[in-house]
N, C-alpha and C positions, 0 to 999 in steps of 0.2 A: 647801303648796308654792307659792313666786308663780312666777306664768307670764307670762314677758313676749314676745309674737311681734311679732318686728320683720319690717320686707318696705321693698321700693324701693331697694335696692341694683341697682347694675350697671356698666358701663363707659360713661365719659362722655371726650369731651374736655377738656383742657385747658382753663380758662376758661368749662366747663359749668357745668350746675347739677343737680341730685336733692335730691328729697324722699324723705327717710325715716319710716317709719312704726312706731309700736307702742301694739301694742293689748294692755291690762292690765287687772285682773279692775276692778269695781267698788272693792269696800273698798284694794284698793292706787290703784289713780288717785285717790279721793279724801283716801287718809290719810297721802301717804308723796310726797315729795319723790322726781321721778323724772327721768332727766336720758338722757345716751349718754357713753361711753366708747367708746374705739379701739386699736387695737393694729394696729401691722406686724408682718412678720413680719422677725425678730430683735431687735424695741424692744419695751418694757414698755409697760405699757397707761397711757393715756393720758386724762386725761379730755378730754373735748368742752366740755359743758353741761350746764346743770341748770336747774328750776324747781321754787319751792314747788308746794305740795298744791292749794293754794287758787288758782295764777298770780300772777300778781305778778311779785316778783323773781324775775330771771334773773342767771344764771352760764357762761362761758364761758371757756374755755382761750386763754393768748394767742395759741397759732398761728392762731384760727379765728375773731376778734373781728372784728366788720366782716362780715366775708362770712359766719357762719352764724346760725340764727335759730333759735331754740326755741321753741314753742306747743304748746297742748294744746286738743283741742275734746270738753269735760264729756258731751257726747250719748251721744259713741264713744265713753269714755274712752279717750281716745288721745292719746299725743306723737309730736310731730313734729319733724324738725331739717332747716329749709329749709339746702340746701348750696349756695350761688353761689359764682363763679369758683375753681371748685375746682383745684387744684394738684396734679401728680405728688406728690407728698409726701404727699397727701390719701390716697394707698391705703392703703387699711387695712380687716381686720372690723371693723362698728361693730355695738356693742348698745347695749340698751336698757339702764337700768338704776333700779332702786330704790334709795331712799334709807333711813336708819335713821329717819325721824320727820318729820314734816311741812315742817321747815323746813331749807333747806339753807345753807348757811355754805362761805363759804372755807375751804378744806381739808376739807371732810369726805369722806366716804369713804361710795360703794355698798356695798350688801349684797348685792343678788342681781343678777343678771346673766339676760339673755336668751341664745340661743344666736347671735347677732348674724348681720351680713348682709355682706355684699362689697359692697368701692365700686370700682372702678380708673379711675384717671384717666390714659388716654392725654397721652405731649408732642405 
């Protein structure tokens, strides 16, 4: 069963910022493309970003190009999704998510999903 626990959600203002965090077993951080997805409530889920297994390439959704940033640091196995000037429209549960295989491509698609975190962004 992969386990993805995300944290650093909360309520920010308008034109804030937050860092999100998830922390993932070893064999998943190092073998599997793992990225964040979002969802409001009443919209479909949405993806964020993503990066390969290895870093490198990154991917990012067009609402959130420019202002968010994806990293991983190998130690923790951890990713991260730095969030600047963030927008009302930014509310949403965010999780973590894995990938089907190391390398991720436009259009592909998560498999597993964390139980994700709250952002709210006051106007």
């Amino acid at each position: 069963q992969v386990q993805l626990a995300e944290s650093g959600g909360g309520l920010v203002q308008a034109g804030g910022s937050l860092r999100l965090s998830c922390v993932a077993s070893r064999h998943t951080f190092s073998n599997y493309a793992m990225g964040w997805v979002r969802q409001a409530p009443g919209k479909e889920r949405e993806f964020v970003s993503a990066m390969n297994c290895g870093g490198g390439a990154t991917y990012y959704g067009d609402s959130v190009k420019g202002r968010f940033t994806i990293s991983r640091d190998s130690a923790k196995n951890t990713v991260y999704l730095q969030m600047n000037s963030l927008k009302p429209e930014d509310t949403a549960i965010y999780s973590c998510a894995r990938g089907s295989a190391c390398y991720f491509y436009a259009g592909a698609e998560f498999v597993s999903w964390g139980q994700g975190t709250q952002v709210t962004v006051s106007s």
